[in-house]
PDBQT receptor file of N, H, CA, C and O in Angstrom, charges set to zero:
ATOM      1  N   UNK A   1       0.831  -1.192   0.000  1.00  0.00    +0.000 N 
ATOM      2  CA  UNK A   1       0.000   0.000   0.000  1.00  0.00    +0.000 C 
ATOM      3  C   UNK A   1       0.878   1.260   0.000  1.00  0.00    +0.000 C 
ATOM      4  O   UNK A   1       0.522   2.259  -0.626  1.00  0.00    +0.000 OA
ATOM      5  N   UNK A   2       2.312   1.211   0.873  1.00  0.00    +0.000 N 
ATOM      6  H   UNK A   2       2.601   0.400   1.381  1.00  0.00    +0.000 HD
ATOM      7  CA  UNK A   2       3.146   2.024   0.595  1.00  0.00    +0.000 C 
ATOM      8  C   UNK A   2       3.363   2.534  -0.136  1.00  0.00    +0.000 C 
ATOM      9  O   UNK A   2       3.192   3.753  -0.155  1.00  0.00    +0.000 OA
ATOM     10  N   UNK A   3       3.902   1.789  -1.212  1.00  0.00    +0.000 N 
ATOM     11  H   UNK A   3       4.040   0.799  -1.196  1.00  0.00    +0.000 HD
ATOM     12  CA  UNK A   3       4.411   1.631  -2.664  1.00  0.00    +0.000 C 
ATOM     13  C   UNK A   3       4.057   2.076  -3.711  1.00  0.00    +0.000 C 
ATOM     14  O   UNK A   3       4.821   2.458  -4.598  1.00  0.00    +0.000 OA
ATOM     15  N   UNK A   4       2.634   2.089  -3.757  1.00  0.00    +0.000 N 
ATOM     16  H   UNK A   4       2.014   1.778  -3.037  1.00  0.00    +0.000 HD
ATOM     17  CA  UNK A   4       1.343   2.413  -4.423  1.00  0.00    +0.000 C 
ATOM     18  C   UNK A   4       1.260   4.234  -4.306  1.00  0.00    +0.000 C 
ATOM     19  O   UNK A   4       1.095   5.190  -5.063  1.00  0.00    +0.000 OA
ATOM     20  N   UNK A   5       1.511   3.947  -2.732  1.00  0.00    +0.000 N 
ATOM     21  H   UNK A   5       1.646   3.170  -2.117  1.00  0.00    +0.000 HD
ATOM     22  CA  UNK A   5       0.804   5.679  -2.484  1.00  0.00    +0.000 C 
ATOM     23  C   UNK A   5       2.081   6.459  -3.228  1.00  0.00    +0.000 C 
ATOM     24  O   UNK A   5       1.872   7.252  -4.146  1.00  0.00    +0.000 OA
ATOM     25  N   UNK A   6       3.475   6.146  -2.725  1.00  0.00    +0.000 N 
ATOM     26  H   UNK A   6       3.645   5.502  -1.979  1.00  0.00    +0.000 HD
ATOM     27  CA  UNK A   6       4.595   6.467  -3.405  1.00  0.00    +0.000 C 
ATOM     28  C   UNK A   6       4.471   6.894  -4.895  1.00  0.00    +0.000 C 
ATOM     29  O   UNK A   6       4.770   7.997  -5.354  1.00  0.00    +0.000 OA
ATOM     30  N   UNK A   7       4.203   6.315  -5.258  1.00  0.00    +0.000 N 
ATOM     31  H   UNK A   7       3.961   5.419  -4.885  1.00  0.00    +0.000 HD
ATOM     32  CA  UNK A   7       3.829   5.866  -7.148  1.00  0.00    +0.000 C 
ATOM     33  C   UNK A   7       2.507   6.780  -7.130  1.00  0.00    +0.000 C 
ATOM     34  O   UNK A   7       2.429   7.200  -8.285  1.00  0.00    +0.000 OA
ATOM     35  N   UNK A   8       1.856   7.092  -6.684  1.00  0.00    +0.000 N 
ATOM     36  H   UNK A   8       1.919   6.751  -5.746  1.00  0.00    +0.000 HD
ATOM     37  CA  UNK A   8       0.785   7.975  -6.610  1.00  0.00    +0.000 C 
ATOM     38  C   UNK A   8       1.033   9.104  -6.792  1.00  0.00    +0.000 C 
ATOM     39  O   UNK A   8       0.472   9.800  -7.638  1.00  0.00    +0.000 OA
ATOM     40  N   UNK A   9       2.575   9.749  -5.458  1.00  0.00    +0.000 N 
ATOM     41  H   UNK A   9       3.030   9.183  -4.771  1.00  0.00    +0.000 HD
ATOM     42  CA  UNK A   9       2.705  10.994  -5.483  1.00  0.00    +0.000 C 
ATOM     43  C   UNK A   9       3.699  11.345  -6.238  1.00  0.00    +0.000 C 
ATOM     44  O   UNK A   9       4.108  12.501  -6.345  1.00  0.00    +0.000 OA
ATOM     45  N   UNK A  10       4.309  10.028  -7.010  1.00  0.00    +0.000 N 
ATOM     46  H   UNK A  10       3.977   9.089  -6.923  1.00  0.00    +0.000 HD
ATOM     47  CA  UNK A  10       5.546  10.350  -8.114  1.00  0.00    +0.000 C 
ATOM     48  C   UNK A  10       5.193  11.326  -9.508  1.00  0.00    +0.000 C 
ATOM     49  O   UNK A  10       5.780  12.242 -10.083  1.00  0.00    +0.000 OA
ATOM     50  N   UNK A  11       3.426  10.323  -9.781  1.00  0.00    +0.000 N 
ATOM     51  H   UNK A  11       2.949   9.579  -9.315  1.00  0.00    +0.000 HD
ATOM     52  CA  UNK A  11       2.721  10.233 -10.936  1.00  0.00    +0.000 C 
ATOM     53  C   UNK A  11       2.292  12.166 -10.625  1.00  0.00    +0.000 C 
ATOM     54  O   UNK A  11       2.389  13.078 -11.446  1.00  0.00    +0.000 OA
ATOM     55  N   UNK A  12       1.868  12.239  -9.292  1.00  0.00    +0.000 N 
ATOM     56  H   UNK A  12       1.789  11.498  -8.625  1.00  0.00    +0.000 HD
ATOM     57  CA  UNK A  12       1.448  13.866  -9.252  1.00  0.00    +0.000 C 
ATOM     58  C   UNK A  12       2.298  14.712  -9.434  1.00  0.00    +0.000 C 
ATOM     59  O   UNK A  12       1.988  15.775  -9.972  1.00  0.00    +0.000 OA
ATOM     60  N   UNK A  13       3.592  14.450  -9.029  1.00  0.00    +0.000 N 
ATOM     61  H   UNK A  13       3.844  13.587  -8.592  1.00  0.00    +0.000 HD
ATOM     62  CA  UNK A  13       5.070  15.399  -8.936  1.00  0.00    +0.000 C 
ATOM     63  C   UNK A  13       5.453  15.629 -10.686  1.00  0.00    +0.000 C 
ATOM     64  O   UNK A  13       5.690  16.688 -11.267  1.00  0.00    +0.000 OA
ATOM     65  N   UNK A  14       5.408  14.203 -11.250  1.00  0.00    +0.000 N 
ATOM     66  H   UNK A  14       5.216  13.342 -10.778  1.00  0.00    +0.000 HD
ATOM     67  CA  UNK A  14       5.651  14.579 -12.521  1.00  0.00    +0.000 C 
ATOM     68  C   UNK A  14       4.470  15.191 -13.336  1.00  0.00    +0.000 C 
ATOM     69  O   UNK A  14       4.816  15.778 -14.362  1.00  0.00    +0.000 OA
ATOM     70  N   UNK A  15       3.382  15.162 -13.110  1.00  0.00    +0.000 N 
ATOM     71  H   UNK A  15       3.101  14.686 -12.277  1.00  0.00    +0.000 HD
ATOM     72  CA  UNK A  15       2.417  15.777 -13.760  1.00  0.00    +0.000 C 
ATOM     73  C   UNK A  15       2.768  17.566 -13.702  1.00  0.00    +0.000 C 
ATOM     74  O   UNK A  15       3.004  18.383 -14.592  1.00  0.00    +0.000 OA
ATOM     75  N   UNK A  16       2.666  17.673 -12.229  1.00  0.00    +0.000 N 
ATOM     76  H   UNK A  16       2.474  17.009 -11.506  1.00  0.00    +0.000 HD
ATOM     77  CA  UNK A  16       3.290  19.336 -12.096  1.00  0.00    +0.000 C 
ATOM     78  C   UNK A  16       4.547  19.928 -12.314  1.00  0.00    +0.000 C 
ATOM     79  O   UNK A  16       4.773  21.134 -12.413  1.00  0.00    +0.000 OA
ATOM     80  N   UNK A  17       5.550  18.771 -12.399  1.00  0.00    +0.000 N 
ATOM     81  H   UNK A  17       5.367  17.792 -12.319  1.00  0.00    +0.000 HD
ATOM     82  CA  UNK A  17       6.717  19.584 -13.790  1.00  0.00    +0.000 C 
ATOM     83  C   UNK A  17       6.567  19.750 -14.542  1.00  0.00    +0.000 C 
ATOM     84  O   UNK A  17       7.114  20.730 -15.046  1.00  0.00    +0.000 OA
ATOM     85  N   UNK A  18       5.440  18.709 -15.511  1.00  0.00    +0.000 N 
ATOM     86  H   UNK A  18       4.996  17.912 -15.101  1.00  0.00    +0.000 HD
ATOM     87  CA  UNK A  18       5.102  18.987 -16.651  1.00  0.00    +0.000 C 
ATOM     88  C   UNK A  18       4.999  20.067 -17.232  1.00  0.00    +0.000 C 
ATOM     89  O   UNK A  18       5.613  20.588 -18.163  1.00  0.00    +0.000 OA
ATOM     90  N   UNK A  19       3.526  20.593 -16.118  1.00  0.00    +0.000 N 
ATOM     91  H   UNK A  19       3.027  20.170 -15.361  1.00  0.00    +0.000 HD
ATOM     92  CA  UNK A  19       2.702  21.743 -16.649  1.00  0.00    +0.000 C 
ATOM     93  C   UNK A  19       3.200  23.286 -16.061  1.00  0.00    +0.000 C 
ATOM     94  O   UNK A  19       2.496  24.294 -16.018  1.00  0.00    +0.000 OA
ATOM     95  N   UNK A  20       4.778  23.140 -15.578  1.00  0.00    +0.000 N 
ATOM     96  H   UNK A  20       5.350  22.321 -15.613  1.00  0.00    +0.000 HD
ATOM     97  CA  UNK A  20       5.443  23.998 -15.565  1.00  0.00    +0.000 C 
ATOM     98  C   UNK A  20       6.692  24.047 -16.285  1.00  0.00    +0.000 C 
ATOM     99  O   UNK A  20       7.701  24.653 -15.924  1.00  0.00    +0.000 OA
ATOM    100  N   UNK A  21       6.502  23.170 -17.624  1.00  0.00    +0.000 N 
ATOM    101  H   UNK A  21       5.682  22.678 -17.918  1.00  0.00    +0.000 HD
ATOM    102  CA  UNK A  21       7.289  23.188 -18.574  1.00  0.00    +0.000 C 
ATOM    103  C   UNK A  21       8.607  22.349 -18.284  1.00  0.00    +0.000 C 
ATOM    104  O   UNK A  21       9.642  22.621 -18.892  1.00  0.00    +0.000 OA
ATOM    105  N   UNK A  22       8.573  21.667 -17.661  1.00  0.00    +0.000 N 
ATOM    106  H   UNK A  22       7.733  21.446 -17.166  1.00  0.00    +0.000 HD
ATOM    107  CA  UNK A  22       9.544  20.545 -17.487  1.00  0.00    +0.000 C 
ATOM    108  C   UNK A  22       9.581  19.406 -18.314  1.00  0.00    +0.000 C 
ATOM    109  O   UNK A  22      10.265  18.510 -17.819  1.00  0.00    +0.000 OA
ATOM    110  N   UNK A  23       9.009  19.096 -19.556  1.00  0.00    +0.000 N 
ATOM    111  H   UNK A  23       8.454  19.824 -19.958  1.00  0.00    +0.000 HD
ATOM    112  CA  UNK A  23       8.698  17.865 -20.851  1.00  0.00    +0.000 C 
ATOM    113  C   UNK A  23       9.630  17.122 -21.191  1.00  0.00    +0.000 C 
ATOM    114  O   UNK A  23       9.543  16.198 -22.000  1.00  0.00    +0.000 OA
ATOM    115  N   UNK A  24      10.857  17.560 -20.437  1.00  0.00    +0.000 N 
ATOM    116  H   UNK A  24      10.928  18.310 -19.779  1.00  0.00    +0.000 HD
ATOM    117  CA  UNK A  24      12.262  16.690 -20.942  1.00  0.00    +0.000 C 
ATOM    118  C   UNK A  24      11.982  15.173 -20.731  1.00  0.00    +0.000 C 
ATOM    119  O   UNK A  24      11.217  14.571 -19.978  1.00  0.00    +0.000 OA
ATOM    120  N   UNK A  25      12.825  14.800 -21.615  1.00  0.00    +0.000 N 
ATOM    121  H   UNK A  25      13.446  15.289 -22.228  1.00  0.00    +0.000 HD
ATOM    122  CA  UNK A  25      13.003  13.508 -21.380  1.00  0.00    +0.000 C 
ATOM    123  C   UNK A  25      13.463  12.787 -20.323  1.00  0.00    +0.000 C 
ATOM    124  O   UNK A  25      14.618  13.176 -20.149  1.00  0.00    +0.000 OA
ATOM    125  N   UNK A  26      13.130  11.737 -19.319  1.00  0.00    +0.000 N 
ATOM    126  H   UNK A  26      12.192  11.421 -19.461  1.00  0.00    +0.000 HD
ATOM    127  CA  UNK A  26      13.961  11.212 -18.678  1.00  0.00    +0.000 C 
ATOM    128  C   UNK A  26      14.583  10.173 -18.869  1.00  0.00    +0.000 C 
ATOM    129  O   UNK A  26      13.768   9.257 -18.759  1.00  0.00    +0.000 OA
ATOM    130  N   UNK A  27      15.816   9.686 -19.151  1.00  0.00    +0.000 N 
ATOM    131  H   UNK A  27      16.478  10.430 -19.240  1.00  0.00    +0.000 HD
ATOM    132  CA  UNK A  27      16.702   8.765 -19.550  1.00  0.00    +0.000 C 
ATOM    133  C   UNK A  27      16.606   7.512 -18.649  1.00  0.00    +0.000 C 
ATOM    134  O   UNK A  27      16.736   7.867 -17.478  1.00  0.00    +0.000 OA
ATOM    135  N   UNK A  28      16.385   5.879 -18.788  1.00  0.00    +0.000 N 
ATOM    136  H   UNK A  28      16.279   5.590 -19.740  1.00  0.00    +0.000 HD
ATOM    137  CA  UNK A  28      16.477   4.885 -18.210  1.00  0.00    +0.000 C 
ATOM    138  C   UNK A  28      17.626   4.446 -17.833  1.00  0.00    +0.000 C 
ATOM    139  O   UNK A  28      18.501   5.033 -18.471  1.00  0.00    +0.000 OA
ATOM    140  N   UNK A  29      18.179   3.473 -16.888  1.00  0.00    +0.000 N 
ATOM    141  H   UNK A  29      17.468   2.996 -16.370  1.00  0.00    +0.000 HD
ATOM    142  CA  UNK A  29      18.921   3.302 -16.142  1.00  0.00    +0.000 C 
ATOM    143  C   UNK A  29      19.982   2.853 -17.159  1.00  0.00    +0.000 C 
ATOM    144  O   UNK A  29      21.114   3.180 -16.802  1.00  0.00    +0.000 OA
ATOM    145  N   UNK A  30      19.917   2.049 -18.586  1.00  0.00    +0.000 N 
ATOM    146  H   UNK A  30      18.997   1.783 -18.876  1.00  0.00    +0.000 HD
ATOM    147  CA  UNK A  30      21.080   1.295 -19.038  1.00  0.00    +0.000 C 
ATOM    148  C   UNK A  30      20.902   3.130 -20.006  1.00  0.00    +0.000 C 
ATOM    149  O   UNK A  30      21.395   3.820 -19.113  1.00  0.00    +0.000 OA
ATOM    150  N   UNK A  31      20.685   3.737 -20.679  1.00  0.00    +0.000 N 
ATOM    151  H   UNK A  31      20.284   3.176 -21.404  1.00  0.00    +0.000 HD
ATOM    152  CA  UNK A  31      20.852   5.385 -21.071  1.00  0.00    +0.000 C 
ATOM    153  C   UNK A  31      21.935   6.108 -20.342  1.00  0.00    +0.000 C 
ATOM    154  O   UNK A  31      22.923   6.612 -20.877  1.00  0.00    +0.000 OA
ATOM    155  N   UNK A  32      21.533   6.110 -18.522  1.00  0.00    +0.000 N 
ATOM    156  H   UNK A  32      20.731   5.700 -18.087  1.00  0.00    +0.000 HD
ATOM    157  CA  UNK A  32      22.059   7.186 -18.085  1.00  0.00    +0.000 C 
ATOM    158  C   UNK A  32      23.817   6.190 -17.890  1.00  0.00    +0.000 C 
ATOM    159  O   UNK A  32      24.916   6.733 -17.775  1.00  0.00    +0.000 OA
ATOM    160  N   UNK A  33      23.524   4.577 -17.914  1.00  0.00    +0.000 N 
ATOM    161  H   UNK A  33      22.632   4.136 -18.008  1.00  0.00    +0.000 HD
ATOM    162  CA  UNK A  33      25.232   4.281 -17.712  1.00  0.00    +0.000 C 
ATOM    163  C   UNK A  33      25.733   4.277 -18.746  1.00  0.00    +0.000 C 
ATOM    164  O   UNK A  33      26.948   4.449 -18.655  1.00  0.00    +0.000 OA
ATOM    165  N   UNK A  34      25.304   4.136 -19.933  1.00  0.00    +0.000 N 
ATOM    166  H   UNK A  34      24.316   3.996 -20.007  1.00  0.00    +0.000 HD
ATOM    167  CA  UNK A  34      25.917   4.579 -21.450  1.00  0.00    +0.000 C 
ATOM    168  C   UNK A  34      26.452   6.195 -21.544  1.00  0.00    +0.000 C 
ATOM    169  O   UNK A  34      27.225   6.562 -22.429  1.00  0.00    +0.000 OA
ATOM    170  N   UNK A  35      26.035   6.903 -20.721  1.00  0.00    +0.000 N 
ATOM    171  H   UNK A  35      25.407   6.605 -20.001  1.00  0.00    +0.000 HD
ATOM    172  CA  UNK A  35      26.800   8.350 -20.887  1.00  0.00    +0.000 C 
ATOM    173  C   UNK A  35      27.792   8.360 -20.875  1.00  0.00    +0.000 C 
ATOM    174  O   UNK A  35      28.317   7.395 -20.319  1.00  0.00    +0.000 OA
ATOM    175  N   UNK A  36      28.830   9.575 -21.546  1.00  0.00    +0.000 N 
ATOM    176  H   UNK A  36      28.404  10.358 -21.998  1.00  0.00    +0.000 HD
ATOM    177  CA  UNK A  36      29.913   9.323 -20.595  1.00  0.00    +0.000 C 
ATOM    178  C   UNK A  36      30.091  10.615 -19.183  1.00  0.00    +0.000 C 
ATOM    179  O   UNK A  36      29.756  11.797 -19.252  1.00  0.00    +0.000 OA
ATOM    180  N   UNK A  37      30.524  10.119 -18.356  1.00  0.00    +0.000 N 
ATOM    181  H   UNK A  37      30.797   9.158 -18.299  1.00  0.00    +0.000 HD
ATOM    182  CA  UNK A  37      30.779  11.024 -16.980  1.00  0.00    +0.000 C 
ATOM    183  C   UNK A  37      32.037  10.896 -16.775  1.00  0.00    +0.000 C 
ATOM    184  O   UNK A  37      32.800   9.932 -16.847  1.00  0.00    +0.000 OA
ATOM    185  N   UNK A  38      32.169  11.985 -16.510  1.00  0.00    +0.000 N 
ATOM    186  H   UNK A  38      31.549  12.768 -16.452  1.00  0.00    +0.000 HD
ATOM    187  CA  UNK A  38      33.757  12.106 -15.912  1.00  0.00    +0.000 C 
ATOM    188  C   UNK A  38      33.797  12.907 -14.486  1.00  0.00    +0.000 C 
ATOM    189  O   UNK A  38      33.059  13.808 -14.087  1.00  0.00    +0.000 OA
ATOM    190  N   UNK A  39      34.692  12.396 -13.978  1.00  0.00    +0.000 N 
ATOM    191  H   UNK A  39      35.291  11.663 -14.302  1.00  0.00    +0.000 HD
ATOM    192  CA  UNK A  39      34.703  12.930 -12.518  1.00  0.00    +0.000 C 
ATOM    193  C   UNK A  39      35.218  14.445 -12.285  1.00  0.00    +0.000 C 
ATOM    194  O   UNK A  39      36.038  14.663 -13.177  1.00  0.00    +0.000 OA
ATOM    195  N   UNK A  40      35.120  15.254 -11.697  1.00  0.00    +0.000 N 
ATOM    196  H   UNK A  40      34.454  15.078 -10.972  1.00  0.00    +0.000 HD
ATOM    197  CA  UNK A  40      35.550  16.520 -11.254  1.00  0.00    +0.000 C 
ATOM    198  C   UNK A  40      36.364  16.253 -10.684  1.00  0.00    +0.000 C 
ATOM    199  O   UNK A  40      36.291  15.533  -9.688  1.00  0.00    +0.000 OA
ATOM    200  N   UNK A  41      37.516  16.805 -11.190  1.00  0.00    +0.000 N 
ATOM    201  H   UNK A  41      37.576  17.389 -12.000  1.00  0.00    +0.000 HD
ATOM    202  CA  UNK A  41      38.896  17.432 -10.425  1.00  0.00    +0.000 C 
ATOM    203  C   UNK A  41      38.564  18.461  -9.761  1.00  0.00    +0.000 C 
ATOM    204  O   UNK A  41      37.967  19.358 -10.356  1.00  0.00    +0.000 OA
ATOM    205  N   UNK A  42      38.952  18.632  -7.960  1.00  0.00    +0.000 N 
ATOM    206  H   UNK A  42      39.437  17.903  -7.477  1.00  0.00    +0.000 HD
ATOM    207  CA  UNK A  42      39.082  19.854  -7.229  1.00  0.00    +0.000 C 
ATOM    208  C   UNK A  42      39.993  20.327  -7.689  1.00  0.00    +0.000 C 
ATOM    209  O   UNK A  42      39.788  21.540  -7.721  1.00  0.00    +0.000 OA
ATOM    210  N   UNK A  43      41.391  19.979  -8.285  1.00  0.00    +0.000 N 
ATOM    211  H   UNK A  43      41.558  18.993  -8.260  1.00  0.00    +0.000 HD
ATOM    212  CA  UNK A  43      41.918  20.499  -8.744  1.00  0.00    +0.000 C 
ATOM    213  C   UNK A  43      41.713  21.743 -10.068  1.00  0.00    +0.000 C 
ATOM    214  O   UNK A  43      40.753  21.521 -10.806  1.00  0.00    +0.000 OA
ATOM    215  N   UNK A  44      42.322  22.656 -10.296  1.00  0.00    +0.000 N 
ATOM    216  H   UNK A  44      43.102  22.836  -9.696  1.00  0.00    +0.000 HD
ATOM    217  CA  UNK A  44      42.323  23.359 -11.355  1.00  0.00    +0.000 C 
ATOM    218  C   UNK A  44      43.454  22.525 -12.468  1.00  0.00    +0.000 C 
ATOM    219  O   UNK A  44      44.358  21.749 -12.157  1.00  0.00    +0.000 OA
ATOM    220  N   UNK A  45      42.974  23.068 -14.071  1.00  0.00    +0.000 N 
ATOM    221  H   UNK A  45      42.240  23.698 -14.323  1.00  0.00    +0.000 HD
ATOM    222  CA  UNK A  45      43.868  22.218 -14.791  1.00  0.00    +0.000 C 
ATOM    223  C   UNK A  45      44.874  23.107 -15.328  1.00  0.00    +0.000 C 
ATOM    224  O   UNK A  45      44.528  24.282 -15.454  1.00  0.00    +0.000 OA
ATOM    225  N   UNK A  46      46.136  22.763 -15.698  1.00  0.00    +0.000 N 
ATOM    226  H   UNK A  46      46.417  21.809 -15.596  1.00  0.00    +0.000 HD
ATOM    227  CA  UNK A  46      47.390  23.380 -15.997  1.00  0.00    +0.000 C 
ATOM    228  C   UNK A  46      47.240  24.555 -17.095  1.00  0.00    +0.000 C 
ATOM    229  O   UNK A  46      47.271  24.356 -18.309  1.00  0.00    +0.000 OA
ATOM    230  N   UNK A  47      47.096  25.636 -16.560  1.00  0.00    +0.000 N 
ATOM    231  H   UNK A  47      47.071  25.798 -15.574  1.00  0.00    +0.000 HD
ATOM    232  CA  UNK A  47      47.164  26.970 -17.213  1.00  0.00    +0.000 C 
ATOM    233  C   UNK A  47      45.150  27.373 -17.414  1.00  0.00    +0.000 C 
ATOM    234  O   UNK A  47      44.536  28.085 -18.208  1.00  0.00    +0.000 OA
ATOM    235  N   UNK A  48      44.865  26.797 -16.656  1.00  0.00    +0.000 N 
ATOM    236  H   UNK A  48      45.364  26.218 -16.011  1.00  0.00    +0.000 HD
ATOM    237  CA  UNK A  48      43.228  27.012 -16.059  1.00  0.00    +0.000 C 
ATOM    238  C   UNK A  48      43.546  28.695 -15.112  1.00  0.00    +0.000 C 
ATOM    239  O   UNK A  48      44.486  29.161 -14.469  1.00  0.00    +0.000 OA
ATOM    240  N   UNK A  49      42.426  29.069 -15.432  1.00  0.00    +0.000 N 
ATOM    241  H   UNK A  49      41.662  28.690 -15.954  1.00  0.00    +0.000 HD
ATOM    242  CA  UNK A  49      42.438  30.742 -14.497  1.00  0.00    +0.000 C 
ATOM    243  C   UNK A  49      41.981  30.483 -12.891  1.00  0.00    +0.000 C 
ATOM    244  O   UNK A  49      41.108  29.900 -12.248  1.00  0.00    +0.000 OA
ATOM    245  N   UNK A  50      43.103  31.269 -12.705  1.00  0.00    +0.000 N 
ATOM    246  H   UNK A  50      43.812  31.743 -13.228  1.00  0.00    +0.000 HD
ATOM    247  CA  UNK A  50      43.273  31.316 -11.236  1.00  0.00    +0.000 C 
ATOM    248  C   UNK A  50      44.355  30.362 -10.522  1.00  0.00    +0.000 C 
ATOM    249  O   UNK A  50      44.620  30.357  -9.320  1.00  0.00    +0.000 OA
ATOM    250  N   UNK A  51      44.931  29.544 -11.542  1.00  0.00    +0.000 N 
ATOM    251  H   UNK A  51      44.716  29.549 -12.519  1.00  0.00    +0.000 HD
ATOM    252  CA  UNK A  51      45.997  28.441 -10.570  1.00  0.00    +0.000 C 
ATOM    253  C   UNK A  51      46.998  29.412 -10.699  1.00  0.00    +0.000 C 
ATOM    254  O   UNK A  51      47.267  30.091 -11.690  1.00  0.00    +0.000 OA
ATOM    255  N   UNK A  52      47.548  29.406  -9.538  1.00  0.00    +0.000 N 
ATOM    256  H   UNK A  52      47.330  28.855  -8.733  1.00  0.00    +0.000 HD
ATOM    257  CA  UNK A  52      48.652  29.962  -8.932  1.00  0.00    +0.000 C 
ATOM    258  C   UNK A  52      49.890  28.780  -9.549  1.00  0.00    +0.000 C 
ATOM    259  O   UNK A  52      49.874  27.558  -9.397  1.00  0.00    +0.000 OA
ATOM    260  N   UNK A  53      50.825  29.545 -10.208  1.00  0.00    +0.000 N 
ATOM    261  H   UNK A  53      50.839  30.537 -10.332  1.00  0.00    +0.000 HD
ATOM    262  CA  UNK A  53      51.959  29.116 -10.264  1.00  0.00    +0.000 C 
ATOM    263  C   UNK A  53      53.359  29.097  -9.357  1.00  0.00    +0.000 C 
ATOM    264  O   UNK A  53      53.798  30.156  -8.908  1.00  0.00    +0.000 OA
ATOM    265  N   UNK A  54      53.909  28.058  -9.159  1.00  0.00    +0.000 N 
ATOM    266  H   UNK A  54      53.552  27.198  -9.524  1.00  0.00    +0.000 HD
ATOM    267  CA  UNK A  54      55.175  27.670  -8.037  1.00  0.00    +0.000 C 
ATOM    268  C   UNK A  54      56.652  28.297  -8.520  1.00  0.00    +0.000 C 
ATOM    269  O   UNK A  54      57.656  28.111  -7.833  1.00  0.00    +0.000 OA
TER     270      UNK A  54
């Protein structure tokens, strides 16, 4: 019954992005691991603005 109600208020949440112009697509689970992602460096990259040189 949980589960259900869950799925209830998913179905309402996405209805009201909708109709505030949210229509994008959402990508399925084997989509979003086919991307590619790359991780963020905290680092800055070599001759990037603002790295302080030694």
């Amino acid at each position: 019954m949980r589960l259900m109600a869950m799925r209830a208020t998913m179905v309402g949440l996405i209805g009201e992005r909708n109709r505030l112009g949210g229509e994008e697509r959402l990508l399925n689970v084997d989509e979003r691991l086919k991307l590619e992602v790359r991780a963020v460096s905290r680092k800055p990259a070599i001759g990037a603005p603002g790295r302080r040189e030694r």
